[in-house]
Structures are given as C-alpha cells and as structure tokens.
N, C-alpha and C positions, 0 to 999 in steps of 0.2 A: 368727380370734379365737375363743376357747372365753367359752363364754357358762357362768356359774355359778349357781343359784341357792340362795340363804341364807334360813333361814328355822327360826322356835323351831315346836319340838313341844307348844306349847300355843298357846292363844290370848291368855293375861293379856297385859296390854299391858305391865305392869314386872316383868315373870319377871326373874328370873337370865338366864336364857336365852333369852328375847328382846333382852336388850343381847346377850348373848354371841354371837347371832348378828349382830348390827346390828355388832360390835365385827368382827368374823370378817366380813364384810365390806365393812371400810373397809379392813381389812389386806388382803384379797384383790386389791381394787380399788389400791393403790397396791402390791403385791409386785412385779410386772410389767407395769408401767405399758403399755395397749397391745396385752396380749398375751392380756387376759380380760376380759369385761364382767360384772359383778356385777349381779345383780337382789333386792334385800330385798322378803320382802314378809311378810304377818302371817296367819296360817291363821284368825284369826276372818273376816277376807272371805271365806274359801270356806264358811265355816260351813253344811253341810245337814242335812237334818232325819236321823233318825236311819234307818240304812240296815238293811233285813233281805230275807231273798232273796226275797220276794214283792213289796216294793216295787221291788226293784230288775227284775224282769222284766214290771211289771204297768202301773207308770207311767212317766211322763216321765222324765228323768235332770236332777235340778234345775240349773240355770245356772250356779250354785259351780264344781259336778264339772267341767261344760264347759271351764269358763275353768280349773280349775284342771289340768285335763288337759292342757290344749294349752299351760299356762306350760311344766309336766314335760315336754314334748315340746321344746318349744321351745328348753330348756336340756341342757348336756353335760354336766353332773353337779351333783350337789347338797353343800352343807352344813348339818345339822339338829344345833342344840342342843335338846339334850331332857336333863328330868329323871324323875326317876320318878314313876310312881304306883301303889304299891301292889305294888312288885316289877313292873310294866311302864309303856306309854308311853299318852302321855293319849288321851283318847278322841274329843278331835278329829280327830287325826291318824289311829289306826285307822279311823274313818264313812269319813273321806276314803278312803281305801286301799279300803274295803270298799266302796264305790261303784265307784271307778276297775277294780277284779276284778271287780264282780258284772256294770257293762254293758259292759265289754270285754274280759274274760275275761285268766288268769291270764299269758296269752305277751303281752299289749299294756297294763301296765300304764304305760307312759311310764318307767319307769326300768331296763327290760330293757335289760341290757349295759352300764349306766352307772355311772358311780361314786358313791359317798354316803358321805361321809366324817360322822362320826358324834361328837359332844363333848357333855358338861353340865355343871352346876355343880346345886347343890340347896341349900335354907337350912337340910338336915338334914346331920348328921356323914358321912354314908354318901354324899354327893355323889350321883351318879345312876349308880354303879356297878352297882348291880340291876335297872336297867330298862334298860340297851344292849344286852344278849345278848338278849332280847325281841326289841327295834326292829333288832338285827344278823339276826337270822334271820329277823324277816319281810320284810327288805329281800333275803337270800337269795334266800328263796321267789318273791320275786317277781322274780329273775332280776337283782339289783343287785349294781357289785363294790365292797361293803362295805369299805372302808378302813378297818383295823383297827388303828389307833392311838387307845390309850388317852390321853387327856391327862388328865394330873395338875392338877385346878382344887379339887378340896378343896370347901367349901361354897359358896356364894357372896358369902358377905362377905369369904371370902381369895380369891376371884379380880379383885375389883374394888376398885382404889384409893378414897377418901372424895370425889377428884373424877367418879367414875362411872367412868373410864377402866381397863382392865385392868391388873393387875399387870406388869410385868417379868418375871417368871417363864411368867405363863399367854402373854404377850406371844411372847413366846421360844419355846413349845410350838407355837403353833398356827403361827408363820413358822420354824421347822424342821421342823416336821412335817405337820400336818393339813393347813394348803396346800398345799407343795411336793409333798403326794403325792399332792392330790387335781388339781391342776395335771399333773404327770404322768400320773395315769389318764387324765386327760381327753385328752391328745397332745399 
C-alpha cells in the first residue's frame, strides 16, 4: 500500500489551499480504495522558530523538524497545495525545508527520489501560477520527482462550490491527472 501525504503550503487554517488539500485528499483516499493510505496534516504543527545556519549547527533541531522529518520519511510521495507569496511559496514551508537541509544535509532531505505533485488556487486573479516554478525547483534541488501537471483552479472562489465542496471541473483535474500520476510515481 503506498502511503501519501497531503498537506497546504501555508499554515491559515481556511486557505484556499488548505481545503484544496484536505479536498485532494478525500479523492485520493477513495480513488483506489485500498491501494493508498492518505495522511492530512497542517504545517502550523510543525511550525519552528525561524532557521538560519548558525542555529541550525549550534543548537538542538527543535521537535517540529523531528516529527516533521520522519512523517516525509515515512510517506511515498506527497501532495502540496500552495499559493503564492510574493512571486514564491510561504515562509513556513521554506523554515521547514531549511531546517530538514541545514541538520541533515542536502542528499537526506526526506523527499529524495520521491514524488510531489504540486496544485493551488489563490483569492488573487493570477491563482498561484508565480509561486510553483519556485516551490518546482526547490523540490528539484532537493532531489524530488516534481509532477508537473499544471491544474487549472483559477482563484479560489471558482475552485469551490458555495457548499465548500470542489467544483466539477477542478474535481475532474485533480482524478485525471494530479492523482493518477502521483499514484503512478509512487508504483
């Protein structure tokens, strides 16, 4: 059974894209019933203090990072909704990443060789188009096989029905595409 983990590139608790991931994996969890265990979880729990390379060689590696290291171990690939910020991705998610490289260096950051399939929505016109080739190439670098399917979610008041529930359309994208191929990378 391939084990997944789903999770927003921010911490707000009602992002766009913390449904969009909580949404992405309820589809994940029933695509093939069975055949993947799904894990949601929300990056304000790992939330650490802020990383820079003298902290990271000088003191302890706070307990966040731990637990958050050994979830990304523990899982065969990932799915991150993220939107932008600023032309990149939020700055919780980089701490994170820059902890997981500064105390285990760049070949063990828990997503070496694995897949991370990558989607957002944004409450701006421009969706989170300008902040994935960011979050695509630092997932490169850190040795991740970036599943590069674009999906078409537009802002996030046209990705989500007025019952919270995902459109038809974004519904359709993510079970023809962003799963199916993050399910295949995974084997």
């Amino acid at each position: 059974m391939s084990k997944l983990l789903f999770f927003a590139g921010s911490s707000r608790k009602e992002s766009v894209n913390s449904k969009l991931a909580q949404s992405a994996a309820e589809l994940g969890q029933s695509f093939e019933p069975g055949r993947i265990s799904v894990t949601l979880v929300d990056l304000a729990d790992f939330d650490a203090p802020n990383v820079d390379g003298a902290s990271a060689t000088t003191s302890e590696v706070p307990e966040q990072v731990i637990k958050f290291r050994e979830l990304l171990r523990a899982h065969d690939g990932f799915f991150i909704g993220s939107d932008e910020y600023t032309g990149a991705y939020s700055s919780i998610l980089r701490n994170l990443i820059g902890w997981l490289v500064l105390t285990s260096g760049p070949d063990d950051t828990a997503f070496k060789s694995k897949p991370v399939a990558i989607c957002g929505a944004s409450s701006r016109g421009v969706g989170s188009v300008r902040g994935h080739p960011a979050l695509q190439q630092l997932f490169v670098t850190l040795g991740a096989n970036v599943i590069s399917q674009h999906i078409r979610l537009g802002t996030g008041a046209s990705a989500f029905q007025q019952d919270g529930k995902l459109t038809e359309s974004v519904k359709r994208q993510l079970l023809d595409n962003a799963i199916p191929k993050l399910l295949s990378a995974v084997g």
